[in-house]
SELUMGU-412353 format. One record per atom (N, C-alpha, C, CB): x negated, y, z; residue number from 1. Coordinates in steps of 0.05 Angstrom, whole numbers, always signed. Atoms other than C-alpha are relative to their C-alpha. Glycine has a CB too. Layout:
N
- x, y, z, k
- X, Y, Z, NUM
...
//
This chain:
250
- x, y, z, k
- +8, -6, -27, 1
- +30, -193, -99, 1
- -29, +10, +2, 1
- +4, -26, +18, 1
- +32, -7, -6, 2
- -38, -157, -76, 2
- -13, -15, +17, 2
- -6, +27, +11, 2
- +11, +26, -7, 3
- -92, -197, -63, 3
- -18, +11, +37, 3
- -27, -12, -34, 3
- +6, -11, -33, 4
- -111, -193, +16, 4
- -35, +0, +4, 4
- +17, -25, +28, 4
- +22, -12, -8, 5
- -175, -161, +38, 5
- -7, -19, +25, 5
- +4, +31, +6, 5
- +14, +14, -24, 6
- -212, -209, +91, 6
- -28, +18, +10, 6
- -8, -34, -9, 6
- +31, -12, -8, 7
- -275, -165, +125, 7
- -12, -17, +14, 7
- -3, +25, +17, 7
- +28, +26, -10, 8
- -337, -210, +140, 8
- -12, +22, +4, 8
- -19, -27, -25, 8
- +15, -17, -11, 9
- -367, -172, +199, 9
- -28, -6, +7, 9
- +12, +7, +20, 9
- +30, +12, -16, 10
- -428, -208, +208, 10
- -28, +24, -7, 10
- -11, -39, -18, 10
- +15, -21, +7, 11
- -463, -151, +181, 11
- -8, +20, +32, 11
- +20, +16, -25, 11
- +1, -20, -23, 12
- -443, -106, +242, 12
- -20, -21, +33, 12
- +43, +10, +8, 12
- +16, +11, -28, 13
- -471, -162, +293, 13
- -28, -4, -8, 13
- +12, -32, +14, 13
- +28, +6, +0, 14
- -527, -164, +261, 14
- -18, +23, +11, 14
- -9, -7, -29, 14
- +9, -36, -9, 15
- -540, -85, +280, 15
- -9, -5, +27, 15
- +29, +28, +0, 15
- -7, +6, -31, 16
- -517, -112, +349, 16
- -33, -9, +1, 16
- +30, -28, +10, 16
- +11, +14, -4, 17
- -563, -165, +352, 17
- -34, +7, +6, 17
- +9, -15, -17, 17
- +38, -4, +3, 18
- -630, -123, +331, 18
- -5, +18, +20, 18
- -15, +15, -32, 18
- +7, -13, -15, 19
- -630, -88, +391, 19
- +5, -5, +28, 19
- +5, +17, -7, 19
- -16, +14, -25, 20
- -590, -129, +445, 20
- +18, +14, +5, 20
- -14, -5, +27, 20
- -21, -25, -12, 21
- -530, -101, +487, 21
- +18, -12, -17, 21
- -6, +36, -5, 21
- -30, +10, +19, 22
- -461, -98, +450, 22
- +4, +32, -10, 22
- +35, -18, +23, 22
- +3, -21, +24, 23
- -476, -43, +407, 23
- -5, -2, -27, 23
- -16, +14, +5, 23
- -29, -5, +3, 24
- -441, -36, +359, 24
- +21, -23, +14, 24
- +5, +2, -32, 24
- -21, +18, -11, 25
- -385, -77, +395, 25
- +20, -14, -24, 25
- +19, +18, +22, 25
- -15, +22, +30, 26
- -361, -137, +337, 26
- +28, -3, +6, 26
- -13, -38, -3, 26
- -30, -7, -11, 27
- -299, -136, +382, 27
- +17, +19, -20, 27
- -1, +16, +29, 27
- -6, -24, -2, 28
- -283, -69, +377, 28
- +8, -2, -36, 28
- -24, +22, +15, 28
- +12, -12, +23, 29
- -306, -63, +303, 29
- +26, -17, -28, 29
- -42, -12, -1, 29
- -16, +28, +8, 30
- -260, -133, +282, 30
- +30, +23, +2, 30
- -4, -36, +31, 30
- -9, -11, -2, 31
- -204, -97, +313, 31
- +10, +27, -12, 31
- -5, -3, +12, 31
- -12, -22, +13, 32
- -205, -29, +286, 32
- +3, -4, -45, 32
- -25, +29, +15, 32
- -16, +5, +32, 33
- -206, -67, +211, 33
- +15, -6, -4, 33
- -4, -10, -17, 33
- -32, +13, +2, 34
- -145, -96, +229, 34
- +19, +28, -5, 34
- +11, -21, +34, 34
- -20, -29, +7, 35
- -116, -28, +238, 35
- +1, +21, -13, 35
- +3, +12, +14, 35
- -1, -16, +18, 36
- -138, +7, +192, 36
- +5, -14, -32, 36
- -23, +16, +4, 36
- -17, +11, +30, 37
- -108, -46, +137, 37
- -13, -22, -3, 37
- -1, +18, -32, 37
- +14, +23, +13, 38
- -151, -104, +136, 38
- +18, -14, +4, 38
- -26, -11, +9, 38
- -16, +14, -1, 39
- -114, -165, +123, 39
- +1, -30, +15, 39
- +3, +1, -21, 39
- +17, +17, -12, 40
- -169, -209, +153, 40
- -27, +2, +12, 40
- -1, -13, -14, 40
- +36, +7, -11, 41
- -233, -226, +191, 41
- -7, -30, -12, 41
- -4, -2, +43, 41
- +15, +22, -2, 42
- -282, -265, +172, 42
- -25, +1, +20, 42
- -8, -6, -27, 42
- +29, +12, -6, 43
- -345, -298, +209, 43
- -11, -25, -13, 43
- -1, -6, +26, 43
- +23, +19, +23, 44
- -400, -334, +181, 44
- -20, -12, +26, 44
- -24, +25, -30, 44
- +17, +10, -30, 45
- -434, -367, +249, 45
- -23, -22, -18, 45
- +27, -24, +31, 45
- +20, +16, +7, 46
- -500, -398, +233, 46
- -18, -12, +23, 46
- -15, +14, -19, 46
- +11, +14, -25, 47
- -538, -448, +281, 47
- -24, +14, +14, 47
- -10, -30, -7, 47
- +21, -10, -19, 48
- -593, -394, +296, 48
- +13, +14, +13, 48
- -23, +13, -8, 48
- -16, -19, -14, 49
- -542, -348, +314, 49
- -10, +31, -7, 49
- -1, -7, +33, 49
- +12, -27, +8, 50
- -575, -291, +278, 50
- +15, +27, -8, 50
- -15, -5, -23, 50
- -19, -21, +1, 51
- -515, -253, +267, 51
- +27, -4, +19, 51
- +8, +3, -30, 51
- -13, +11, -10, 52
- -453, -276, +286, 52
- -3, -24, +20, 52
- +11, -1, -15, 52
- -1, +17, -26, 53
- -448, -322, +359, 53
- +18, -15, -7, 53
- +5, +12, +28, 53
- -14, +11, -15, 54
- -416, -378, +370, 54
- +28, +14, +24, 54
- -20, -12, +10, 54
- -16, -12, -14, 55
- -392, -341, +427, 55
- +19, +17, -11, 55
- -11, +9, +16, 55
- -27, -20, +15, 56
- -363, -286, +380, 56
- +19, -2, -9, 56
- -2, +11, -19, 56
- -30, +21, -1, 57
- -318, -340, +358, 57
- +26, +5, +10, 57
- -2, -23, +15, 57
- -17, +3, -17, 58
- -288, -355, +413, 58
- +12, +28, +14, 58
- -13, -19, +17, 58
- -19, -15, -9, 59
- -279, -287, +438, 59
- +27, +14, -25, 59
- -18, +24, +15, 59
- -6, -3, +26, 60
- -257, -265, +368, 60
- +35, -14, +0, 60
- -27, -16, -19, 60
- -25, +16, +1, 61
- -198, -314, +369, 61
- +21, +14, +8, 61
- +0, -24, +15, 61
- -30, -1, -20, 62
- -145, -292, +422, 62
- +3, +24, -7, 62
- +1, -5, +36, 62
- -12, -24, +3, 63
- -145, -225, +401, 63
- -2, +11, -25, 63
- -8, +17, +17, 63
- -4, +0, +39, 64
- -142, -222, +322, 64
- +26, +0, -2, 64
- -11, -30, -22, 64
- -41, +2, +14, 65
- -66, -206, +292, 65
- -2, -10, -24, 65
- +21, +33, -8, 65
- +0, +5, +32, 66
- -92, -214, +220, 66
- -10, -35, +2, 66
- -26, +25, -21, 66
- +14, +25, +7, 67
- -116, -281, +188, 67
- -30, -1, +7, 67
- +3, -6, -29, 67
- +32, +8, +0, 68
- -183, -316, +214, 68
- -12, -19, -14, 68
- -8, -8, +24, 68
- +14, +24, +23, 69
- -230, -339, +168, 69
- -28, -5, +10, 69
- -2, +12, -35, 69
- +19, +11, -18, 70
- -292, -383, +202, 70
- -16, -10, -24, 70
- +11, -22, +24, 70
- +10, +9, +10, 71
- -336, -402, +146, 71
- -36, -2, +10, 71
- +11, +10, -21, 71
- +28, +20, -4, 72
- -405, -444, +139, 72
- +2, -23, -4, 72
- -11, -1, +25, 72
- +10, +28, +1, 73
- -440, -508, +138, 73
- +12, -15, +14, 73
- -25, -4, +7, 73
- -12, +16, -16, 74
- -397, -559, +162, 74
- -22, -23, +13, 74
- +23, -11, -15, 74
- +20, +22, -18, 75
- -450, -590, +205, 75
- +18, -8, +34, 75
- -39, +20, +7, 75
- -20, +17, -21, 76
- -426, -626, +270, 76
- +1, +28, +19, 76
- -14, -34, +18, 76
- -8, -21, -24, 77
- -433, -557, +322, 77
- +22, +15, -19, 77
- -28, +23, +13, 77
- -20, -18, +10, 78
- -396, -519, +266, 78
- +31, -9, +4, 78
- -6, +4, -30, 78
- -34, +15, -12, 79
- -341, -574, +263, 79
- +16, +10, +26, 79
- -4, -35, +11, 79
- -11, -7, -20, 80
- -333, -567, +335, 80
- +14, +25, +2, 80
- -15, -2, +17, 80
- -17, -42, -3, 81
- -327, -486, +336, 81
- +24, +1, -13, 81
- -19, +31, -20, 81
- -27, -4, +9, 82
- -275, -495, +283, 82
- +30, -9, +24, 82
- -1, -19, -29, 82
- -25, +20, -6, 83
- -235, -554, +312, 83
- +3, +18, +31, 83
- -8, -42, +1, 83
- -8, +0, -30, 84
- -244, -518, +385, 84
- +21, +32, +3, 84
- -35, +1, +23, 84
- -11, -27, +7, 85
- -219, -446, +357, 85
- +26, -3, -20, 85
- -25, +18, -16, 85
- -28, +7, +21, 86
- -170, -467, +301, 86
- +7, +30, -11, 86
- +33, -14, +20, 86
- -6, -24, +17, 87
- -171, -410, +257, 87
- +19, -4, -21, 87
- -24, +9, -12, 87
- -15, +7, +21, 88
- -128, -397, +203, 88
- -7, -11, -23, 88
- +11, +16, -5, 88
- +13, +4, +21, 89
- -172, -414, +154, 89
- -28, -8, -3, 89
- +3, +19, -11, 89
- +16, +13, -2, 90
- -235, -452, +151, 90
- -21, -1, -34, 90
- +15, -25, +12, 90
- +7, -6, +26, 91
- -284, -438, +82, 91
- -29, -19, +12, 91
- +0, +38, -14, 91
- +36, +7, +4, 92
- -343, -488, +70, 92
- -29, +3, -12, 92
- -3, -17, -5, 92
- +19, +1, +12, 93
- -403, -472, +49, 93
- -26, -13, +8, 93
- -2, +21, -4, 93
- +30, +13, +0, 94
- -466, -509, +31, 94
- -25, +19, +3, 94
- -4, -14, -29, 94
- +14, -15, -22, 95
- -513, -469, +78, 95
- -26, -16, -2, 95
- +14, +0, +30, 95
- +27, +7, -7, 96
- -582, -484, +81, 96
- -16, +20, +36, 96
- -18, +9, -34, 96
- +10, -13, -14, 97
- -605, -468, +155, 97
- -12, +31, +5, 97
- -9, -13, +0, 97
- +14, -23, +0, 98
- -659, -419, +127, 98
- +7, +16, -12, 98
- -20, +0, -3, 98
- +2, -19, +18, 99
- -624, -381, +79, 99
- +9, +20, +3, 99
- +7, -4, -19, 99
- -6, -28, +2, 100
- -615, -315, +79, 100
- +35, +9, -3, 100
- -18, +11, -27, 100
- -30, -2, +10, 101
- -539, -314, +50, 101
- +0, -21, -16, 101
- +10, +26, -16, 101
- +1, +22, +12, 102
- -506, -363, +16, 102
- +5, +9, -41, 102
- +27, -19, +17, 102
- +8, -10, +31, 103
- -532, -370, -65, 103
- +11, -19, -17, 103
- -33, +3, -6, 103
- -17, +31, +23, 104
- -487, -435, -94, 104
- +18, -4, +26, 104
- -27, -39, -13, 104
- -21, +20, +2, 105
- -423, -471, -94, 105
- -13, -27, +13, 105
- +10, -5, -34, 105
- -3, +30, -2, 106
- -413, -544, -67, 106
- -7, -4, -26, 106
- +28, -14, +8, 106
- -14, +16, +23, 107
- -421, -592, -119, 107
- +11, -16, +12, 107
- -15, -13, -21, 107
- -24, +19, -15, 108
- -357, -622, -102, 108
- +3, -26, -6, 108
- +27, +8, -6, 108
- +9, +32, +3, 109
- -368, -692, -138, 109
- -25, -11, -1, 109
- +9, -11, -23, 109
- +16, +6, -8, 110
- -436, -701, -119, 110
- +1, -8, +38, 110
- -14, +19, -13, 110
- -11, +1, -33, 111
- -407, -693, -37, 111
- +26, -5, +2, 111
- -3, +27, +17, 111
- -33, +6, -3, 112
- -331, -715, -60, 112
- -1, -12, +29, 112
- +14, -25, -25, 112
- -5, +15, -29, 113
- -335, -765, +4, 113
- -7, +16, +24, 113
- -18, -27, +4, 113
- +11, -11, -22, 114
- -365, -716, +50, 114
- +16, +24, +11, 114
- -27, +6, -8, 114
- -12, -21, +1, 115
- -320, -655, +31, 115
- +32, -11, +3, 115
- -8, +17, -26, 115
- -21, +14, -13, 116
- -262, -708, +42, 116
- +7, +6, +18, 116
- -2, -20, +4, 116
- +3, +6, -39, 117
- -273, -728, +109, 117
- +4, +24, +13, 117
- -33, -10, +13, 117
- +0, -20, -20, 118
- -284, -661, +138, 118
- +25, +10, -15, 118
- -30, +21, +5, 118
- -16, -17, +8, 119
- -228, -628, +100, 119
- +28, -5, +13, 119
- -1, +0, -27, 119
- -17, +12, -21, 120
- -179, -681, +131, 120
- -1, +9, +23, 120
- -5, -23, +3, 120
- +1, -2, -25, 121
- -204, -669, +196, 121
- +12, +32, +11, 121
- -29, -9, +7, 121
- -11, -27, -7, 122
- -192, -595, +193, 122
- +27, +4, -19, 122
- -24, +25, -6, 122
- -31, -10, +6, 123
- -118, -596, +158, 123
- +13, -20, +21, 123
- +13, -4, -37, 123
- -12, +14, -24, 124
- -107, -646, +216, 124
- +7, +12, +29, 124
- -15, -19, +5, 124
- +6, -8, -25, 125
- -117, -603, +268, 125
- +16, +40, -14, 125
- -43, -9, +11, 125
- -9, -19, +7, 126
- -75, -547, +225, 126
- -10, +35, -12, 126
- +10, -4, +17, 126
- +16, -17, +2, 127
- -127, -508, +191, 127
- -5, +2, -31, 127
- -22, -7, +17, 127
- +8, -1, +32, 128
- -130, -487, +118, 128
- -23, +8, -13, 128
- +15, +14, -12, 128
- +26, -4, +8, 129
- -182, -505, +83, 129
- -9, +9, -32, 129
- -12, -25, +6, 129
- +17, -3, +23, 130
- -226, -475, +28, 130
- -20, -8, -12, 130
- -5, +14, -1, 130
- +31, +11, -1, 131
- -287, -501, -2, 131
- -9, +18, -25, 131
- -5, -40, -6, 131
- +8, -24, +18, 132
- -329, -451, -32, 132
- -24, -9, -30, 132
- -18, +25, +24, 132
- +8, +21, +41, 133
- -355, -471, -118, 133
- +0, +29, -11, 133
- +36, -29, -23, 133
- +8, -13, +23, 134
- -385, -441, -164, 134
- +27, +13, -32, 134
- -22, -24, -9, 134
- -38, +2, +15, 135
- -338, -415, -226, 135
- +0, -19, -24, 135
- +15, +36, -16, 135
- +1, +24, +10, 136
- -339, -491, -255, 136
- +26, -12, -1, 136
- -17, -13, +13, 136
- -26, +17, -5, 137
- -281, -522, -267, 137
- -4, -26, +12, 137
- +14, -6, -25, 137
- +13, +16, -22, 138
- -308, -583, -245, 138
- -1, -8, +19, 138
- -10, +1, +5, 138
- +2, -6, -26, 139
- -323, -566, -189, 139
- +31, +11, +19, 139
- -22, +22, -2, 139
- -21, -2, -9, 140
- -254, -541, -176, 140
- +14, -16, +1, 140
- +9, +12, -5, 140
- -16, +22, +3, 141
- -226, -609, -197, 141
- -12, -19, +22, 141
- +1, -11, -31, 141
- +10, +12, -21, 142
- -260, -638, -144, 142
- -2, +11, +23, 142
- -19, -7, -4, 142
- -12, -11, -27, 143
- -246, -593, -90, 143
- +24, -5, +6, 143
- -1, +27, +3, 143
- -25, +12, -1, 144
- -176, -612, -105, 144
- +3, -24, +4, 144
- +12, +2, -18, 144
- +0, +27, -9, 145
- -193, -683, -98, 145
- -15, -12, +32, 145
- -14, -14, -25, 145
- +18, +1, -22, 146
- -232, -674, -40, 146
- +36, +9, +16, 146
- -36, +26, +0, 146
- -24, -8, -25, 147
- -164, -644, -9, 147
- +4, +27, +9, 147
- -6, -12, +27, 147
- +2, -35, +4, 148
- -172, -565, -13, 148
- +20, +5, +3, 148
- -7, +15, -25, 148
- -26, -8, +15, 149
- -120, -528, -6, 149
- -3, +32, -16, 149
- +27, +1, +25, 149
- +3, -22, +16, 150
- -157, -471, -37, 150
- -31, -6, -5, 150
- +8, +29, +14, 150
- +28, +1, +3, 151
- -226, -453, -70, 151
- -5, +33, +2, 151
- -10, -15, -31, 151
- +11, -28, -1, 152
- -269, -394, -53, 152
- -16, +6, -32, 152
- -24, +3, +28, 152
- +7, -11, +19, 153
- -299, -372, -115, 153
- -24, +14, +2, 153
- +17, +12, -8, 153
- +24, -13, -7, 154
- -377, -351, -111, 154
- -5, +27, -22, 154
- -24, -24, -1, 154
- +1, -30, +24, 155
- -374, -281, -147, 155
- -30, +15, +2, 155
- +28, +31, +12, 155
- +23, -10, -3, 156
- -449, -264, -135, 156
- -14, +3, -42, 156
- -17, -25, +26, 156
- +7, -1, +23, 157
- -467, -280, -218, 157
- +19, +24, -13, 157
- +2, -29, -13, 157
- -20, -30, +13, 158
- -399, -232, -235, 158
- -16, +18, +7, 158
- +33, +8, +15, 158
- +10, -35, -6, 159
- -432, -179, -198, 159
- -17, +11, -9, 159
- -8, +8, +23, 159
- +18, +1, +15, 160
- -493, -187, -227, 160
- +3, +4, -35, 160
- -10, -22, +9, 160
- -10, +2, +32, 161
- -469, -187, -303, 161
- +16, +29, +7, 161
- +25, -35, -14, 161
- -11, -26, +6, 162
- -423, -135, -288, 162
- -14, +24, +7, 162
- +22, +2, +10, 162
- +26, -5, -11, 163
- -476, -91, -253, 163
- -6, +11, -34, 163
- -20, -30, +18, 163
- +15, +0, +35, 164
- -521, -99, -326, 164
- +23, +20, -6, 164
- +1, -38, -26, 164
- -7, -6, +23, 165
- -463, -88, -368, 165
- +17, +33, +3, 165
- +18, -26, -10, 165
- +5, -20, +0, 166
- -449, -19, -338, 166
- -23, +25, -2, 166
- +9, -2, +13, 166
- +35, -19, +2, 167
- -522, -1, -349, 167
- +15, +8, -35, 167
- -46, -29, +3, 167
- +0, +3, +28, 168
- -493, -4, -427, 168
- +16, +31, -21, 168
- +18, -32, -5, 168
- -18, -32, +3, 169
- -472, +67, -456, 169
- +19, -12, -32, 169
- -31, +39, -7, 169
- -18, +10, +24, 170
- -441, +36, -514, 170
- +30, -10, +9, 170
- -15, -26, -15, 170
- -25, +9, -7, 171
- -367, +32, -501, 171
- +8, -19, +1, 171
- +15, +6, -8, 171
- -13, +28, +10, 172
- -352, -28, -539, 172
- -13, -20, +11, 172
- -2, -5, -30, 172
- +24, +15, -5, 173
- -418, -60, -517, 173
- +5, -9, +25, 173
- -27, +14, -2, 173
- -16, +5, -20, 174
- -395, -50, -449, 174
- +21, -26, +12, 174
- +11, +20, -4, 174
- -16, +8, +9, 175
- -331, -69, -453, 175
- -4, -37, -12, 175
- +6, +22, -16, 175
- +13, +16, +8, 176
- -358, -131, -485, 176
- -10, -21, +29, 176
- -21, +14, -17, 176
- +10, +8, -15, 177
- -402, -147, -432, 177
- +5, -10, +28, 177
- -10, +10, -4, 177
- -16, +4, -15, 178
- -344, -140, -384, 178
- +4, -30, +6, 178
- +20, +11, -9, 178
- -18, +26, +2, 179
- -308, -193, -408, 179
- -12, -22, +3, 179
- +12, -5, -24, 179
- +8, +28, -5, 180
- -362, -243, -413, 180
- -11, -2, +32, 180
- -23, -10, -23, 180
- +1, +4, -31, 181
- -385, -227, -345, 181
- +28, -15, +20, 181
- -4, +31, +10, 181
- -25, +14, -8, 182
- -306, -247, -322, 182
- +6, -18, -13, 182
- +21, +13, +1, 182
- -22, +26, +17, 183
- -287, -302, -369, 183
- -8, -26, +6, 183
- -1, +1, -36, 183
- +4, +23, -9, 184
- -324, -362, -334, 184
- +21, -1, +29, 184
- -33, -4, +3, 184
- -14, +0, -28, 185
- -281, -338, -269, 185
- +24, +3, -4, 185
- -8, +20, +19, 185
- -17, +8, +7, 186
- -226, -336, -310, 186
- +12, -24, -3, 186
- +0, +9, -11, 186
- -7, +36, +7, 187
- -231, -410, -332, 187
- +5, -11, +29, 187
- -31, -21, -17, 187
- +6, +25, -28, 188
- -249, -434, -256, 188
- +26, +9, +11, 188
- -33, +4, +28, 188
- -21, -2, -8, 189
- -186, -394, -236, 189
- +28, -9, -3, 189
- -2, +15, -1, 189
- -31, +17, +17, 190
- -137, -419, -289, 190
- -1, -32, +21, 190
- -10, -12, -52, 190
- +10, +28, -7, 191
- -166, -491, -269, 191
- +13, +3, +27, 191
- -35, -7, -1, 191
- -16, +9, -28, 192
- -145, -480, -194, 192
- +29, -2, -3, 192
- -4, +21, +24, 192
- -35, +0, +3, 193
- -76, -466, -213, 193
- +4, -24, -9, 193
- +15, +22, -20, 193
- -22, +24, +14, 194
- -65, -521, -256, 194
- -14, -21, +24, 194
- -7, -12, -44, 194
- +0, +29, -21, 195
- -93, -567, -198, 195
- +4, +6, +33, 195
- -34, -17, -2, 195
- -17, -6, -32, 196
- -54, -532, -145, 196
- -12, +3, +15, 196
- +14, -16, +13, 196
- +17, -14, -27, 197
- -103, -491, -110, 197
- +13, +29, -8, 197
- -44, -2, -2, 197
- +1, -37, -7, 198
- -103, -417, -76, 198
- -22, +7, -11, 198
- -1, +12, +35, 198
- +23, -12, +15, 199
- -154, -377, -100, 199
- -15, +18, +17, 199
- +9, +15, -23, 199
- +9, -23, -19, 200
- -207, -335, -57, 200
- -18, +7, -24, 200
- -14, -6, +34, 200
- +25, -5, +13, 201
- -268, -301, -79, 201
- -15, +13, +25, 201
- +2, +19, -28, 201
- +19, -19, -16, 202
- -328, -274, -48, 202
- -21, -2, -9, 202
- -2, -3, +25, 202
- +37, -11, -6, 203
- -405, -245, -41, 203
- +0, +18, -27, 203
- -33, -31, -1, 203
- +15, -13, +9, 204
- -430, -184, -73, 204
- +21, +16, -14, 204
- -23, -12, -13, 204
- -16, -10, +14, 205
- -363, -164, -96, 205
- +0, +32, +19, 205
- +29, -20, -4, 205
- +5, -35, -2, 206
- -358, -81, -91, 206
- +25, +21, -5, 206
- -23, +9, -26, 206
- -18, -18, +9, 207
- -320, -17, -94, 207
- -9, +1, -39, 207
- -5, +33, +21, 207
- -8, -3, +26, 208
- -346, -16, -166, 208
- -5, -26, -17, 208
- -14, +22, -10, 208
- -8, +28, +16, 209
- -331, -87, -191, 209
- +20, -12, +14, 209
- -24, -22, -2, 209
- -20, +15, -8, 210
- -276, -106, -149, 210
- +34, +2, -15, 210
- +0, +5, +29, 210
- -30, -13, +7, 211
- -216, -71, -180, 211
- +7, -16, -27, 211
- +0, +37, -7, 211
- -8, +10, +28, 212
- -231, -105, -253, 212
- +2, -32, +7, 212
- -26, +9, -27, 212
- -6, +22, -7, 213
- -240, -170, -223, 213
- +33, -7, +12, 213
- -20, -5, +19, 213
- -22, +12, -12, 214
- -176, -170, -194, 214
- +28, +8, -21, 214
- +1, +13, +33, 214
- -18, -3, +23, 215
- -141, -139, -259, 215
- -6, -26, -16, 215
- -5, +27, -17, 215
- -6, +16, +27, 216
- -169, -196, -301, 216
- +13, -28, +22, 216
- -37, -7, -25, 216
- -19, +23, -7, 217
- -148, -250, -252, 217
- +12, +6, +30, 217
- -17, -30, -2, 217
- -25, -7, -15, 218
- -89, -218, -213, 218
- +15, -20, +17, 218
- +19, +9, -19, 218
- -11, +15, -8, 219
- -66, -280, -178, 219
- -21, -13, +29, 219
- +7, -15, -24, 219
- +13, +9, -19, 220
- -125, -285, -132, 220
- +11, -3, +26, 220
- -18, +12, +0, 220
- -8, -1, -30, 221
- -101, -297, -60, 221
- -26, +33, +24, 221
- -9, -46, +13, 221
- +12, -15, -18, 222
- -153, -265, -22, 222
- -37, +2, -5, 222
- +10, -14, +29, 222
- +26, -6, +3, 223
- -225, -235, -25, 223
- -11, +0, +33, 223
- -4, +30, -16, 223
- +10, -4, -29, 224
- -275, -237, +33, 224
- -26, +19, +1, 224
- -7, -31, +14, 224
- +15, -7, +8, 225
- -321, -182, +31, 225
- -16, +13, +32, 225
- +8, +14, -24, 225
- +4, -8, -24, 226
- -371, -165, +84, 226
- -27, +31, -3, 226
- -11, -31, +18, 226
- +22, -18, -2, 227
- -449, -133, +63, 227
- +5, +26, -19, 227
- -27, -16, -7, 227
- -6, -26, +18, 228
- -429, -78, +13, 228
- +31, +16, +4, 228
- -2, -11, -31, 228
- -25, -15, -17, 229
- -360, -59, +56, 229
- -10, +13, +21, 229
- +22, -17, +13, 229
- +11, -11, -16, 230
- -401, -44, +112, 230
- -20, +20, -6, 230
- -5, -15, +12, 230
- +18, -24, +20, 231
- -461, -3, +73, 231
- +18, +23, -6, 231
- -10, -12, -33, 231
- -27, -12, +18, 232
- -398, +31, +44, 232
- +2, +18, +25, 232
- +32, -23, -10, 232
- -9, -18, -24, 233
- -371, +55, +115, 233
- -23, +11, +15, 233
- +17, -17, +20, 233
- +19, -18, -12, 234
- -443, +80, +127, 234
- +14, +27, -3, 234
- -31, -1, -13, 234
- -1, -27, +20, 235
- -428, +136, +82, 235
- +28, +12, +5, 235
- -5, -7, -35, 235
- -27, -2, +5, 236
- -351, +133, +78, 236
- +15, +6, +33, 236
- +11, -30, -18, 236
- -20, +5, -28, 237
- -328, +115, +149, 237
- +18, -31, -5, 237
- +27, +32, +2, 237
- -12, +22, +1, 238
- -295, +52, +160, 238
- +32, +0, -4, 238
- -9, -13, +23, 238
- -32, -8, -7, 239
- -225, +74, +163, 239
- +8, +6, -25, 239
- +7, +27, +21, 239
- +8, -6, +33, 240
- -234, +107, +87, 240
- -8, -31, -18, 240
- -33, +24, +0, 240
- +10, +31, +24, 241
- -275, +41, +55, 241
- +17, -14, +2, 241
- -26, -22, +5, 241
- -19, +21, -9, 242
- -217, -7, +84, 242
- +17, +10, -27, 242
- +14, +2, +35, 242
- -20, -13, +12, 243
- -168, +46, +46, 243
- -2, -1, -25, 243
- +2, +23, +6, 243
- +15, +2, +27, 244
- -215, +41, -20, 244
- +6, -30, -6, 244
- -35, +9, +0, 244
- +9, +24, +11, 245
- -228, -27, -20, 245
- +35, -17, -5, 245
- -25, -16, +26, 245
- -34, +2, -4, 246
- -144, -37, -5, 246
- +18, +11, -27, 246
- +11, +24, +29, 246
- +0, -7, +16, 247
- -137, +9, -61, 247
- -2, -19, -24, 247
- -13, +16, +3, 247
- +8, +4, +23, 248
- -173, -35, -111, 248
- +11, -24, -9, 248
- -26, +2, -1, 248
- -15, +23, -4, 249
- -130, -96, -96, 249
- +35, -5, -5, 249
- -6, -4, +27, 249
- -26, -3, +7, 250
- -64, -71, -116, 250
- +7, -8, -26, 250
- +7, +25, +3, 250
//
């Protein structure tokens, strides 16, 4: 099966945001990736509201066809937004207020009790949850004990290694450098399977690193990609990058 494309628009509200108004319109923008093949939305709502609103949420909801994916810091306003919106899909990440994007995994048995609790609360209320880890096995064995029913997969080090190892004109060297760039995200992936998780991935993944990632581990469920899809449809058009990035997932 091909692994489904989720677009994380928070990029486009952030355009919005640096000038006021509803320009570009996140609506609008949500919408036309649905129809031109996306398989999903994501938002990433953070408590300053620096990109994505709260409010964007909620309008966001009622008129989505594809899967919604609501990720962040499960702090108590986020809880609410989830539990009050009920998306299809719910991804945690360990958020630091100030940071810029998110740069680490949970450690899932350092917060086992914490990533519990909330994980309950949102498959109670009919919401599938992810919790987003490093590519540790570990860490995946404890998202599973925490109650997951999937792990996101932090692909920011892949991108980076793979990145390098196309700087390398040596075929073999290359080639080489591939593999070890993918073979820790191979292990964390095997590992979900055998402890009965879905599989996501996301951050920094690309038109030119997404296609091998998804040949070496073909079983991924779903990618969520937002700041280098949008860059992309500077140049491309949004209608085209959807088609590329749709492309590289087959």
């Amino acid at each position: 099966m091909a692994t489904k494309l989720s677009v994380n628009i928070n990029k486009v509200a952030t355009i919005r945001n640096a000038r006021g108004g509803n320009n570009p319109d996140v609506l609008k923008v949500a919408l036309d990736c649905e129809r031109f093949g996306a398989q999903g939305i994501t938002v990433h709502p953070r408590p300053d509201e620096r990109h994505i609103r709260y409010q964007d949420v909620r309008d966001l909801r009622p008129v989505l066809t594809t899967e919604f994916n609501i990720e962040g810091n499960p702090i108590s306003e986020f809880i609410a937004l989830v539990l009050e919106n009920r998306p299809t899909q719910v991804t945690l990440v360990p958020d630091g207020h100030d940071q810029i994007t998110s740069n680490h995994g949970w450690d899932t048995r350092t917060h086992l009790d914490f990533l519990t609790d909330v994980t309950a609360r949102f498959k109670a209320a009919g919401i599938r949850v992810s919790i987003f880890v490093g590519a540790d096995e570990e860490m995946v064995d404890y998202a599973s004990r925490a109650g997951a029913d999937r792990v996101e997969l932090y692909t920011e080090p892949y991108a980076a290694a793979y990145a390098a190892a196309e700087t390398l004109t040596d075929t073999a060297a290359c080639e080489a450098a591939r593999a070890e760039a993918i073979a820790p995200f191979i292990r964390a992936a095997k590992a979900a399977t055998a402890f009965g998780l879905g599989l996501n991935a996301g951050h920094d993944l690309s038109l030119q690193n997404l296609a091998y990632f998804r040949q070496q581990i073909p079983w991924t469920d779903e990618v969520s990609i937002g700041h280098a899809l949008i860059c992309d449809a500077l140049y491309l058009g949004l209608e085209e990058t959807i088609r590329r990035y749709r492309a590289c997932l087959l």
